[in-house]
N, C-alpha and C positions, 0 to 999 in steps of 0.2 A: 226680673223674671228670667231673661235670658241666663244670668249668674248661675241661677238653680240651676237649670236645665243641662249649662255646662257641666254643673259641681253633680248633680246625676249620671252625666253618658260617662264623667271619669270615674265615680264611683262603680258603676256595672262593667266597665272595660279592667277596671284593676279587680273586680271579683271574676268578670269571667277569667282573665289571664291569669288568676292563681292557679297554683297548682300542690300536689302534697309531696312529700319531702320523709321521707324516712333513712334514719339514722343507721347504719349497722358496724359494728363493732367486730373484731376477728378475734378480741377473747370473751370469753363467758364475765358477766355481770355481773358478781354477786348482792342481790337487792334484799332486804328484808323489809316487809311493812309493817311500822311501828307503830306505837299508841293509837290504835284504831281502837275505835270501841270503850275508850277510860275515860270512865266521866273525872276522873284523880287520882292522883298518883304521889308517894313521898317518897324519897331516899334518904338514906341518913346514912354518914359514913365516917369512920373513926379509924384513927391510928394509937393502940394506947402506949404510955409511955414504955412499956415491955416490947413494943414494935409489932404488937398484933392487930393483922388489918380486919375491920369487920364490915359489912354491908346490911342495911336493912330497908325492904322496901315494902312499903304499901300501895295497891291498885284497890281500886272500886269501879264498880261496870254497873249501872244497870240495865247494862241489855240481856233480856232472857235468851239472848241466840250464843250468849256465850258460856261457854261451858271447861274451860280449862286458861292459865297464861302464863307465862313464862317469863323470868326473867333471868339477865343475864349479864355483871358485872365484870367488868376487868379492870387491875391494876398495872398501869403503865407507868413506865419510867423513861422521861427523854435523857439520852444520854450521845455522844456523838453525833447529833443534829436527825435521832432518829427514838421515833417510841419504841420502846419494846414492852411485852406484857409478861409483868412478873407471874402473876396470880389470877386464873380467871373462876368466877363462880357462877352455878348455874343451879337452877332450880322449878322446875313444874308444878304447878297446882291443879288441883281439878276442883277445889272446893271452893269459892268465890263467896 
């Protein structure tokens, strides 16, 4: 019983002694929030033997709060121990 009692006053001494802690940054973040809302999703991606790159992607939602989505591919090449982006593609829909 005594055991408890200890393994309690230490458990309310470490929550009361927390405290919160926030993070701050001196450059800007760039965040984007992704696959929210996709109940599924495909990609499919080709290079044909002529060297033409293609992209194809399918989303499905059934959430009626969505009403438009975007998506948005790039082709990268690591080259010098660094990506670069040859090609990038973008696309909006509004009809789901």
């Amino acid at each position: 019983m005594k055991e408890y009692q200890i393994l309690i006053c230490v458990c309310l001494i470490l929550i009361l002694l927390s405290t919160t802690v926030y993070a701050s940054s001196t450059e800007p973040i760039d965040y984007q929030i992704r696959f929210t809302h996709i109940d599924s999703f495909e990609n499919m991606f080709n290079i044909s033997s002529k060297g033409k790159a293609t992209v194809t992607s399918y989303l499905c939602s059934t959430n009626r709060d969505i009403d438009n989505a975007k998506v948005t591919a790039e082709l990268q090449q690591y080259k010098d121990a660094t990506w670069k982006t040859i090609k990038t593609w973008s696309e909006k829909r509004k009809e789901l």
